[in-house]
Kinemage of the C-alpha trace (Angstrom):
@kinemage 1
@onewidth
@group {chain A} dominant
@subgroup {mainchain}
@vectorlist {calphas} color= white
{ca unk a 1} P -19.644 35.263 24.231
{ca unk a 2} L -22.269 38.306 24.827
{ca unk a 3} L -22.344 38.806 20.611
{ca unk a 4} L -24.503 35.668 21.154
{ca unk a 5} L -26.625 36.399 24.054
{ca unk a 6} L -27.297 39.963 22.835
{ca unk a 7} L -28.211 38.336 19.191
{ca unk a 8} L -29.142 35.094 19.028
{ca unk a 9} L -29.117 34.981 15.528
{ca unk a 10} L -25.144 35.681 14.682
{ca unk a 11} L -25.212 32.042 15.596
{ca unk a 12} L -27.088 30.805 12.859
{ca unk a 13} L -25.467 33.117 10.649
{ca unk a 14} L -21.727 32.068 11.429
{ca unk a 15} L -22.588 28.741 11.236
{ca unk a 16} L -24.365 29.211 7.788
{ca unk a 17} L -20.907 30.809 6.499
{ca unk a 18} L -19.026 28.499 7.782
{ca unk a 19} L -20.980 25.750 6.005
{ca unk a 20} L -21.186 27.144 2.781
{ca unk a 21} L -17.082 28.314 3.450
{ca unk a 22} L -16.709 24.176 3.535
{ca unk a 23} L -19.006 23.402 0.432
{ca unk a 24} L -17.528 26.186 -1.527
{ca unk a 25} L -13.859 25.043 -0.987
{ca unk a 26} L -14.674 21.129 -0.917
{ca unk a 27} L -16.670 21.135 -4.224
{ca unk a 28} L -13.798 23.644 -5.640
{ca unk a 29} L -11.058 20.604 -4.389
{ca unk a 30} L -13.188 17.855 -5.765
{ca unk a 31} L -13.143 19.560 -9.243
{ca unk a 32} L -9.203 20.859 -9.416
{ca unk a 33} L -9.898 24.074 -9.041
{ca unk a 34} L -11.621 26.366 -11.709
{ca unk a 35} L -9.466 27.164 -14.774
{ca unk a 36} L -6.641 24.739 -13.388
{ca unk a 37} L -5.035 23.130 -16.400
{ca unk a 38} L -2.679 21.403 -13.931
{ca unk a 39} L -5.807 19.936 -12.037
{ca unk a 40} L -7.405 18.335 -15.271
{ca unk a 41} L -3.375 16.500 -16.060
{ca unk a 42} L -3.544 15.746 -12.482
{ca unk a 43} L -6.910 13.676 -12.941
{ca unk a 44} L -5.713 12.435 -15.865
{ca unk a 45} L -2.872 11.238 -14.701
{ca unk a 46} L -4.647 9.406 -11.719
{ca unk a 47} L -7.274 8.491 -13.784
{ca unk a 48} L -4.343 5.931 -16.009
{ca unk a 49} L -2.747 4.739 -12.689
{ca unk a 50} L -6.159 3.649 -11.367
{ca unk a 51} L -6.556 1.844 -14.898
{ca unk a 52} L -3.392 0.056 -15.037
{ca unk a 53} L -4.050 -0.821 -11.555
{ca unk a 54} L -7.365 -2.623 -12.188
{ca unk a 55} L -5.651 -4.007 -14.839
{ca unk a 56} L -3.300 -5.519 -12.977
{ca unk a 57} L -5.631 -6.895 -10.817
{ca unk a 58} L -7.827 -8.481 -12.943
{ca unk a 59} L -4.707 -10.244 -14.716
{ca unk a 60} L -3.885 -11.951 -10.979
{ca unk a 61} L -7.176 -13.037 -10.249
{ca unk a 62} L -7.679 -14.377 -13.760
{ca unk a 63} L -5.951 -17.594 -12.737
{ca unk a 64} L -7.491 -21.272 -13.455
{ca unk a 65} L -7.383 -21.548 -9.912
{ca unk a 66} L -9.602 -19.189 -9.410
{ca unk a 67} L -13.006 -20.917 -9.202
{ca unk a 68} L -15.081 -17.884 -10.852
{ca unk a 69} L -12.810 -17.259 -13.731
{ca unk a 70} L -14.481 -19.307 -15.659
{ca unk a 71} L -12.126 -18.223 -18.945
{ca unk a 72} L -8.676 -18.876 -17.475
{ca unk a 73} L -10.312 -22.521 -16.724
{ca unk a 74} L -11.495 -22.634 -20.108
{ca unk a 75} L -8.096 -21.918 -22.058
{ca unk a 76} L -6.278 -24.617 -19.556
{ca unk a 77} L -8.665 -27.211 -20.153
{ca unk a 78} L -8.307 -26.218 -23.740
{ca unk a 79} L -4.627 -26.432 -23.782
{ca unk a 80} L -4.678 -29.191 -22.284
{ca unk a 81} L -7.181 -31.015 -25.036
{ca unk a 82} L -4.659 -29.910 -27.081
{ca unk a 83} L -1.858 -31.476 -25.943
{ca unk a 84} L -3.087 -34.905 -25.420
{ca unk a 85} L -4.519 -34.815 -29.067
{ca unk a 86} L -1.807 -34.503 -30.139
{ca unk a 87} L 1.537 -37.051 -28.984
{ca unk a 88} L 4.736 -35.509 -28.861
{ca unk a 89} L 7.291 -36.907 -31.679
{ca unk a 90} L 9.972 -38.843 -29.947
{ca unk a 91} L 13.190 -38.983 -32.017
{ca unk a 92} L 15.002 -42.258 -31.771
């Protein structure tokens, strides 16, 4: 503790490293590494889960009984049109 009382300033300076230690390595993590083939298939990889995921999704909300899916409501009351325009065929 006297490095800091003898020069103020190694304060500032450790803490500057230390910040730009933690940008450095968190920008480095956010992008895979640089020259990491195995980092781009990696975000690639997640980048089709998080698609079939919202995909997913979107098919389970898109019910008729969901009051803001305004197609699924559409295509039953459709369907439905459809079916009482038309009478089944009974066979005697």
């Amino acid at each position: 503790m006297d490095l800091f009382h003898q020069n103020p300033g190694a304060k500032i300076s450790i803490l500057f490293s230390i910040a730009v230690a933690i940008c450095f390595f968190g920008f480095s993590a956010c992008k895979g590494g640089a020259g990491n083939s195995e980092g781009d298939a990696e975000q690639g990889d997640g980048q089709q889960k998080m698609i079939q995921m919202v995909a997913e999704i979107a098919k389970k909300i898109n019910t008729p009984r969901n009051r803001y899916a305004a197609e699924a409501k559409l295509a039953l009351y459709d369907s439905l049109a459809t079916v009482v325009k038309t009478p089944a065929k009974r066979s005697p």
